[in-house]
C-alpha positions as CSV (number, residue, x, y, z in Angstrom):
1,X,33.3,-10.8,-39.1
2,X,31.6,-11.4,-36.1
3,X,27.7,-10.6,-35.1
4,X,27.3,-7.8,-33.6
5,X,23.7,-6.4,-32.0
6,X,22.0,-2.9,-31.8
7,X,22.0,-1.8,-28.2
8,X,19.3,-2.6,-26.5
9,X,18.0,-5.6,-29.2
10,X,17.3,-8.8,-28.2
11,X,20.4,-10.2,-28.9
12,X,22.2,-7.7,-27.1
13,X,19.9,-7.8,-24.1
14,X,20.3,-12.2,-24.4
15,X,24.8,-11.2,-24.2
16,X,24.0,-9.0,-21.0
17,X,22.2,-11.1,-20.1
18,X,24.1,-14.0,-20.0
19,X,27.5,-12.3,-18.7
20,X,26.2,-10.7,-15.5
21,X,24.1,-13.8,-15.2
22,X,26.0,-17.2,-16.0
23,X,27.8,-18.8,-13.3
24,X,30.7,-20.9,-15.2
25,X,31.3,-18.6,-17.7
26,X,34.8,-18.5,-17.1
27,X,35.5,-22.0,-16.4
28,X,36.7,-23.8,-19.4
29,X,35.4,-27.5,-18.6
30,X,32.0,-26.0,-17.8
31,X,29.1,-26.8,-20.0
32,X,26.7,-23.3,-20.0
33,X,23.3,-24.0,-20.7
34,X,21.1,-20.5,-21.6
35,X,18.1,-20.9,-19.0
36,X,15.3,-18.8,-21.4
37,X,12.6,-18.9,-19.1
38,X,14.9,-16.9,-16.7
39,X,16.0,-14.8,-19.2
40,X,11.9,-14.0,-20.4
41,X,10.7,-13.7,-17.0
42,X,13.7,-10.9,-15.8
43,X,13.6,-9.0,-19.2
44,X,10.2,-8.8,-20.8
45,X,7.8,-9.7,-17.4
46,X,5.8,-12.2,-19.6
47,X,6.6,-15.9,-20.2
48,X,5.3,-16.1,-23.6
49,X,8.4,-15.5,-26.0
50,X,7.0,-13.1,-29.0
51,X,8.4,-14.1,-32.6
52,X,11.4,-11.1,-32.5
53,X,12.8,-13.7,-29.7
54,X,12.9,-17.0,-31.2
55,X,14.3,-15.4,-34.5
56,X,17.6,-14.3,-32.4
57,X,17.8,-17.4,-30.8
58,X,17.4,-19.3,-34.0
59,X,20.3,-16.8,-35.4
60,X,22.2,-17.1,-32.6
61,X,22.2,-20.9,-32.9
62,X,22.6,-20.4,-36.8
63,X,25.6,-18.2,-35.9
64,X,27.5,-20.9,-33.5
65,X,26.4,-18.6,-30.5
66,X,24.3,-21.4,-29.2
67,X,24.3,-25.0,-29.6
68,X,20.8,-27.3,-28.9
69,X,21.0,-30.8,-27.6
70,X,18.1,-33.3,-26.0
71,X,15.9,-29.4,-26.0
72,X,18.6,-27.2,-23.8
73,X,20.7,-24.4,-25.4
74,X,24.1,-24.3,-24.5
75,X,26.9,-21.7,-25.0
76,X,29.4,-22.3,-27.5
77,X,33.0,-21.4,-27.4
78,X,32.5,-19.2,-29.8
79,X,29.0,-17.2,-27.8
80,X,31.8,-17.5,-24.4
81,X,34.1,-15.4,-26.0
82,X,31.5,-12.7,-27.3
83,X,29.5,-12.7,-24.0
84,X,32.7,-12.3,-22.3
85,X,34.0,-9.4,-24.6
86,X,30.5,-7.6,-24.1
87,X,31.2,-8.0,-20.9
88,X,34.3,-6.3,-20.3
89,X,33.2,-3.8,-22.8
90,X,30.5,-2.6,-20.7
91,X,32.4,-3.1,-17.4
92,X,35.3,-0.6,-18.9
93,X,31.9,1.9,-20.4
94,X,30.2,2.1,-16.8
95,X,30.0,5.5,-15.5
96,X,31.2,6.1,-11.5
97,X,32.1,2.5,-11.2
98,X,33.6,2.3,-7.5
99,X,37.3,2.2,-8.4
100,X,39.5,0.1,-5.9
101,X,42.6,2.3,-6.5
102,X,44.5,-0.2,-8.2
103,X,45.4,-1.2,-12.1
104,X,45.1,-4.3,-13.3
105,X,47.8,-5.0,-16.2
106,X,48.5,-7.1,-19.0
107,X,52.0,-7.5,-20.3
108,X,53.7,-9.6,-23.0
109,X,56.5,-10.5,-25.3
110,X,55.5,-12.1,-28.2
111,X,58.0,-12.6,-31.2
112,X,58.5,-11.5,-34.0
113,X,57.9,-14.7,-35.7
114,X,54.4,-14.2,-33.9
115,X,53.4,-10.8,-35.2
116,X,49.9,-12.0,-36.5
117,X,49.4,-13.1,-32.9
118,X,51.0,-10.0,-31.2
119,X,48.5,-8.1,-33.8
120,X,45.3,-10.0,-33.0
121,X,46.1,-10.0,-29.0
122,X,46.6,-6.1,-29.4
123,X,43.5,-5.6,-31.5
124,X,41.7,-7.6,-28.9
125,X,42.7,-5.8,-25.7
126,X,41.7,-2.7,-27.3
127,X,38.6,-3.8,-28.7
128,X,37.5,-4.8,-25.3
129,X,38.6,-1.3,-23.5
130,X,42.0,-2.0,-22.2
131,X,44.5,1.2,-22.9
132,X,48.0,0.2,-24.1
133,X,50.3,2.6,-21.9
134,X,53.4,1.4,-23.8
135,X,54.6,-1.2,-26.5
136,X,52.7,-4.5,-25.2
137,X,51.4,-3.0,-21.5
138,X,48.1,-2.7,-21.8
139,X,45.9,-1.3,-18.0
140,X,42.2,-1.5,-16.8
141,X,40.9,0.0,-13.6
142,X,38.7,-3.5,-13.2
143,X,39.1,-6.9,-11.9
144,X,39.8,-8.4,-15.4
145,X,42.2,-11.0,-15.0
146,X,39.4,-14.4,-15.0
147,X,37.9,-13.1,-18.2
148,X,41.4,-12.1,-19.5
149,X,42.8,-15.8,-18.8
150,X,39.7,-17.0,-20.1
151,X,39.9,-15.1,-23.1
152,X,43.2,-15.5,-23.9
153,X,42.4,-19.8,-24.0
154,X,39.6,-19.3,-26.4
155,X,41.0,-16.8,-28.2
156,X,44.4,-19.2,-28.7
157,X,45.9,-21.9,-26.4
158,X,49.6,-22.1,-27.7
159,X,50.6,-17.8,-27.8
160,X,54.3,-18.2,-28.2
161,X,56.4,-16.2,-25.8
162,X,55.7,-14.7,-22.5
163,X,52.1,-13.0,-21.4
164,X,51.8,-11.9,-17.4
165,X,49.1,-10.3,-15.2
166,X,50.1,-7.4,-13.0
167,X,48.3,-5.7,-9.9
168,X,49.6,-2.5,-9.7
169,X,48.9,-0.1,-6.5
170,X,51.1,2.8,-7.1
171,X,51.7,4.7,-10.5
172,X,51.7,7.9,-12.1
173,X,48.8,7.4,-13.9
174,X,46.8,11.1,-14.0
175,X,46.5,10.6,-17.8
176,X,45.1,6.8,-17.2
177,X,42.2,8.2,-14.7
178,X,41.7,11.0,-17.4
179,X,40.7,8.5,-20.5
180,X,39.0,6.1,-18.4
181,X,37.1,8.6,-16.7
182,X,38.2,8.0,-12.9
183,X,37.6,10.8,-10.4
């Protein structure tokens, strides 16, 4: 089961940190590095680390979150995909976000040779705030479709069957504004 952090913890404040921050993020190829000097002087306003910190980065490297080589931290496939879920998540939770008028959509057919996979990508759109409006259509009001793609080559490169991205303008979607909370 994956780490999770209490809002507002270190860890949680490092995730946040790190997906409205990081340039890269989203680009496979890209080697991250976590810059913790930035991080200390924008969050706590002091330079000198207290003890609570270096314990969460030591469990976040324990954890696979983080990897250190020649003294740098870098992100891990495995700390892409959690700051990029945390990231979504609190995009989707964000009271009066502007809302551009359009739905962004994720559709697929996977078979039913594939069920574990349809299950996992299912429980996965959910889990990061996507609502499924019908048997493998999931919508968002946000631009999601970078950290979708991106997602969807951590979470698995070879999803058999077909998986699209839709921009949609014009729908009857009074219930959709209702559960994502769109004036």
């Amino acid at each position: 089961m994956p780490m999770e952090y209490k809002k507002n913890s270190i860890g949680d404040k490092i995730l946040c940190y790190l997906g409205e921050t990081t340039v890269g993020l989203c680009k496979i190829g890209v080697n991250v590095v976590f810059d913790t000097h930035s991080f200390l002087d924008g969050t706590y306003g002091d330079t000198r680390p207290s003890k609570d910190f270096y314990a969460t980065v030591n469990q976040m490297k324990r954890t696979n979150y983080l990897k250190e080589r020649h003294g740098k931290l870098y992100i891990t496939k495995k700390g892409r995909e959690k700051i990029i879920k945390k990231h979504l998540k609190n995009q989707h939770k964000k009271e009066n976000k502007k809302w551009d008028g359009k739905w962004r959509s994720i559709i697929f057919d996977i078979p039913e040779v594939s069920r574990k996979d349809r299950d996992f990508l299912r429980r996965e759109l959910k889990s990061i705030g996507l609502i499924e409006v019908q048997q493998s259509v999931w919508v968002s009001p946000y631009q999601i479709e970078k950290e979708l793609n991106t997602l969807l080559k951590l979470w698995k490169t070879d999803f058999q069957g077909d998986i699209r991205f839709l921009l949609i303008e014009k729908m009857n979607d009074r219930d959709l504004k209702e559960k994502f909370n769109i004036k």
